[in-house]
C-alpha positions in Angstrom: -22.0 12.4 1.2 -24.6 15.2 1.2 -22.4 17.6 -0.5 -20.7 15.3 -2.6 -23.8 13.7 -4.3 -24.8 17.6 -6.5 -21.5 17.2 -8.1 -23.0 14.6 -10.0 -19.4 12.5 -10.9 -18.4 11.6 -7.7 -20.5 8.8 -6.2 -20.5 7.3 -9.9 -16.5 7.9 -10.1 -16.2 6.3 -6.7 -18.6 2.8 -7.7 -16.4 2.5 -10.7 -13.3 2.5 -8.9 -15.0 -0.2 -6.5 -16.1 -2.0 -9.6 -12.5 -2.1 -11.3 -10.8 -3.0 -8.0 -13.2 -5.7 -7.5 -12.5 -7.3 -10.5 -9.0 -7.1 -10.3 -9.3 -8.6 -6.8 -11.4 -11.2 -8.3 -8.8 -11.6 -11.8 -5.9 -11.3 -9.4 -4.3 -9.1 -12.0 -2.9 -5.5 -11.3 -3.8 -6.4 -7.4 -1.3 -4.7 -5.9 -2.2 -1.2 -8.4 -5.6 -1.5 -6.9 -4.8 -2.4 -3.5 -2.7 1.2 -3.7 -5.7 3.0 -5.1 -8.0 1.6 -3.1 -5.9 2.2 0.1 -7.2 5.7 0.2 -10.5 5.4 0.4 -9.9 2.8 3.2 -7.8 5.6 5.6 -10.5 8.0 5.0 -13.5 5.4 6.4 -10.8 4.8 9.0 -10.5 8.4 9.4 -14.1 8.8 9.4 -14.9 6.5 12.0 -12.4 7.4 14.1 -13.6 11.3 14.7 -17.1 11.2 13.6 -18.9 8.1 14.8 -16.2 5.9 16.7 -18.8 3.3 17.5 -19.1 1.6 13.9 -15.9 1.6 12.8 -15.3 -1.9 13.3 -16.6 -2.5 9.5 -14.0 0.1 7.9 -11.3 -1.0 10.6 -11.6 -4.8 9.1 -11.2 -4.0 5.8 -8.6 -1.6 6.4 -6.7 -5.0 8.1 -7.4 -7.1 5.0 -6.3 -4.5 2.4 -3.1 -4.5 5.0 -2.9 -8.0 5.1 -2.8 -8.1 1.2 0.0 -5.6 1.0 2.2 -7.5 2.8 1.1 -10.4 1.3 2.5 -8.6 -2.9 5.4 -7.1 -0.6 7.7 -8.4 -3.7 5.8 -6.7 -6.0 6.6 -3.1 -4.6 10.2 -3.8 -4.3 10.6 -1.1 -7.0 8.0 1.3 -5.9 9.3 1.3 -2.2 12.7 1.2 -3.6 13.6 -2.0 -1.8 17.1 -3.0 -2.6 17.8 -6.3 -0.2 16.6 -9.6 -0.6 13.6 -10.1 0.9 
């Protein structure tokens, strides 16, 4: 985060992705846009915890689940994206 902080757009770019997620969590509206854009930054603190410090992952690792959990949850909704021809 050291190195990323300088570039002076990242860490604000990052909370306003947060933020507009959040609210589309909260809205239910776009949910399963967000859940897809916010699905990165979830494998990389997965990623993260895994090789760097595996001992407090168990924060990332839950969320990760959830945002899983929802996925499956708007399966339907990326019938088109995933190119999902049978009934499901």
């Amino acid at each position: 985060m050291n190195t990323m902080e300088p570039t002076g757009y990242f860490v604000p770019m990052l909370a306003i992705i947060k933020i507009n997620c959040g609210l589309s969590f909260i809205t239910k509206r776009l949910m399963p846009f967000s859940l897809i854009i916010f699905m990165s930054q979830s494998v990389d603190l997965v990623v993260f915890h895994l090789f760097l410090k595996p001992f407090t992952g168990f924060p990332a690792n839950y969320f990760f689940l959830m945002k899983v959990v929802l996925m499956v949850k708007h399966l339907l909704d990326y019938r088109s994206l995933l190119f999902i021809t049978c009934a499901l």
